[in-house]
Phi, psi and omega in degrees: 000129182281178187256152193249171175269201201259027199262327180248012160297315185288330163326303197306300177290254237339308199295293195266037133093033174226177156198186217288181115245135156268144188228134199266144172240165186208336164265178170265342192274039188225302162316311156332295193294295198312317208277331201281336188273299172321287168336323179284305178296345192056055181269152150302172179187146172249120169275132182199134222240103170314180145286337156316270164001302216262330189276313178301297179233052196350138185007286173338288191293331176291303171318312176304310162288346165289312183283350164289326188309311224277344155285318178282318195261330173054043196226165158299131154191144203252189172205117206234137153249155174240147181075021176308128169246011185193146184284348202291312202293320196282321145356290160315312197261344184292325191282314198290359178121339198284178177233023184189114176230186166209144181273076178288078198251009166268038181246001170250128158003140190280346185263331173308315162323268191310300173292352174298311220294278184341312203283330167302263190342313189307283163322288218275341164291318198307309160269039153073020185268132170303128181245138160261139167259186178216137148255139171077161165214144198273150182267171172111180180205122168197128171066243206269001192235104203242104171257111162267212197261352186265359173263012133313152181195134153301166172282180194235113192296326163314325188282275207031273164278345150301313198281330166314297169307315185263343181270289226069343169329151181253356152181155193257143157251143209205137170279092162220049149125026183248145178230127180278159174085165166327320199233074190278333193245157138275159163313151192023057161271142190247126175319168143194146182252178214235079220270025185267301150341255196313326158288355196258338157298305200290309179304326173237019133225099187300135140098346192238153155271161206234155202237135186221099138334153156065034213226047158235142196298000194031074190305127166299354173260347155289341186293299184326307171318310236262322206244341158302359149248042181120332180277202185197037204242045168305346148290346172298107137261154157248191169269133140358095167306323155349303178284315150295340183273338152312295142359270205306318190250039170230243194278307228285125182235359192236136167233115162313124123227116190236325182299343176281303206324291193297348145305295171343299194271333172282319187306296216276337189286303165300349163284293152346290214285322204280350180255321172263088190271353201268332179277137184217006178292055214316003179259340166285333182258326174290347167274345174287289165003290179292293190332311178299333203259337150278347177288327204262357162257327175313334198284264186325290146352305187301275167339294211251309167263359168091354188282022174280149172107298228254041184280000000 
């Protein structure tokens, strides 16, 4: 199956009350791992490739390792960039092959917004590509995108259907209370998402999808692993699954996740060393490794978005 964009995957959730999850990649045992999870469950899935990423185990190789899942795996699958900070960049992944990008035009004013975002679209329908846009901004630090709390901002629900409309995107990323990275929160800050934002987005674009950033939970038993071997991250919270999967059965058809994968991958690797300090095989410590980062989107998959089942 060649890979597809994100338009009639989203159809499908907004309608049965679930969602896609994207997972960002950078290996080949973190695709493995993702695609191997999917497959068992029969999930649609978004691969989806930073500008980091993409610099890191570069363009080529990564297109390649999408194109062995999609051999393997036979699933619906979109290959997404995430975070395009440019148009030259979105540009790039489109002529290269991706079937889905987003345009992160909110670090600008809003009509610099609105024409960036509209001149992407513009390229990327002509070749059948999907585009996601962002209103609002998210706190946090992952990969290239460092927001601090006082340059956050919720959307804004009034923009909405303007920004839709004067754009063409085929779907939004909306601020209402997800943060990127690991460290979403201070100690005893109680999570909450702003889900009065997100119903009020819904009311006035019925019908369309909505994105959720920042939206991995940082499980408490890879943090535990991370600092009972060696780590230091008593401070890590996420969100509530609870709360994405509520998310999940109202607008929100796509969930971001990358910061549980790289827990993931980390717990288990540092767990691996502390009982085998002698290994020195990278296939001993990376096959626990991969293991982990599929139980824990089988995890995710089952729990937060509801998509098994729906490829």
């Amino acid at each position: 199956m060649p890979l597809v964009n994100t338009r009639e995957m989203f159809q499908k959730a907004y309608d049965g009350g679930y969602a896609i999850g994207a997972f960002n990649v950078n290996n080949m045992e973190i695709i493995q791992g993702i695609t191997e999870a999917a497959k068992e469950l029969n999930a649609p899935l978004i691969l989806q490739v930073s500008a980091g990423a993409r610099k890191y185990a570069s363009h080529t190789y990564l297109m390649k390792l999408v194109e062995a899942a999609l051999i393997e795996t036979d699933l619906p699958i979109a290959l997404h960039l995430d975070h395009g900070d440019s148009f030259e960049l979105c540009k790039s992944c489109i002529d290269g092959g991706f079937s889905s990008v987003m345009i992160d035009g909110s670090h600008y004013d809003y009509e610099e917004n609105v024409a960036l975002t509209r001149k992407v679209v513009e390229y990327a329908h002509e070749r059948n590509v999907t585009v996601e846009g962002e209103l609002g901004r998210l706190a946090g630090i992952e990969d290239a995108v460092n927001v601090s709390a006082e340059d956050a901002s919720y959307t804004n629900p009034a923009q909405v259907q303007d920004f839709v409309e004067r754009t063409g995107v085929d779907s939004l990323a909306i601020a209402i209370g997800t943060s990127h990275g690991a460290y979403k929160f201070k100690p005893g800050q109680k999570p909450q998402l702003r889900f009065d934002i997100l119903e009020e987005v819904s009311k006035r674009l019925p019908g369309f999808p909505i994105v959720l950033h920042g939206a991995s939970s940082v499980i408490p038993e890879f943090v535990e692993k991370i600092n009972k071997f060696g780590g230091a991250m008593p401070d890590a919270i996420g969100i509530p699954e609870e709360m994405l999967r509520q998310a999940a059965k109202m607008a929100v058809c796509k969930i971001n996740i990358d910061s549980d994968l790289r827990l993931a991958m980390t717990a288990s690797i540092r767990e691996h060393f502390a009982e085998h300090p002698d290994h020195f095989d990278p296939r001993q410590y990376l096959k626990p490794a991969r293991a982990a980062i599929k139980d824990m989107v089988a995890h995710k998959i089952n729990t937060v978005l509801g998509c098994a089942g729906k490829a």
